[in-house]
C-alpha positions, 0 to 999 in steps of 0.5 A: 500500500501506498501509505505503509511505503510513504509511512517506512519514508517518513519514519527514516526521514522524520521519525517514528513519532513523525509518522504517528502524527501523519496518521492522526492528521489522516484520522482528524481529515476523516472525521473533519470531512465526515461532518462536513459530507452531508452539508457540503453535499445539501448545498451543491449537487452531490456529483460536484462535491465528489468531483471536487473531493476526488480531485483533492484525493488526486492532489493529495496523492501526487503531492506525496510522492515526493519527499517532502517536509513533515509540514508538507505531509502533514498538510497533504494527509490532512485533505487527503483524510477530509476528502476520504471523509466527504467521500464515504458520506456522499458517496453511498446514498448517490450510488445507493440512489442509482441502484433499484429498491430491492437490491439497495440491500445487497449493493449496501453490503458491497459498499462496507466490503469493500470499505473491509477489504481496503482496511485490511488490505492496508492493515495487511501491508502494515502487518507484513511491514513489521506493524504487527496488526495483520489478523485483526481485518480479518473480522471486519472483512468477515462481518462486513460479508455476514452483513451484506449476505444478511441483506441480500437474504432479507431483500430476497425474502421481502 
């Protein structure tokens, strides 16, 4: 995963509590984008907030790339955590919107997989990268599977 590589950067580059705080700058861009989703998203059509979000995503990811100064990751884990934020707010109810009334069960389901597998497809790369936490997506991959079948059978009895 990109953010393991960029993080085993970081910590050569600026230490281990440099990357820890690049984290919590993520985490605070998430909740921060997560409470700004459903206002931005009242105010302007729901496709043009992604569109600009996904496009501060692009940013972000390029703007990492290169080294840089911790003040300049820091900044770039930020909008890159906001945009995430706005992201998993706006996104399913557009996507949900398009999808016909008895399989909006099953497509919800889909969604939280897919929001499983990339955590533990992260946690995975940290795991094997000597971060030690390798097992615990498993049962969020497991529960968000369990969920989405318990939908699609409650759609198909419905």
């Amino acid at each position: 995963s990109l953010h393991t590589v960029k993080a085993d950067e970081v910590r050569q580059l600026h230490g281990a509590g440099a990357a820890a705080y690049l984290g919590a700058a993520n985490l605070v861009g998430y909740v921060v984008g997560a409470l700004l989703g459903r206002p931005m998203a009242a105010r302007a059509p729901a496709v043009s907030v992604l569109r600009v979000v996904m496009g501060a995503a692009t940013a972000a990811l390029f703007a990492s790339a290169p080294p840089g100064s911790f003040a300049w990751f820091f900044l770039w884990r930020v909008v890159s955590g906001i945009a995430g934020g706005v992201l998993m707010v706006v996104a399913a109810p557009v996507v949900l919107s398009h999808v016909p009334a008895p399989r909006r069960g099953l497509a919800g389901g889909v969604i939280l997989t897919g929001v499983g597998l990339h955590g533990a497809q992260n946690t995975l790369a940290a795991g094997l990268s000597g971060g030690g936490l390798a097992p615990l997506p498993v049962a969020g991959v497991l529960l968000a599977t369990i969920v989405a079948a318990d939908r699609y059978t409650r759609t198909i009895r419905a």
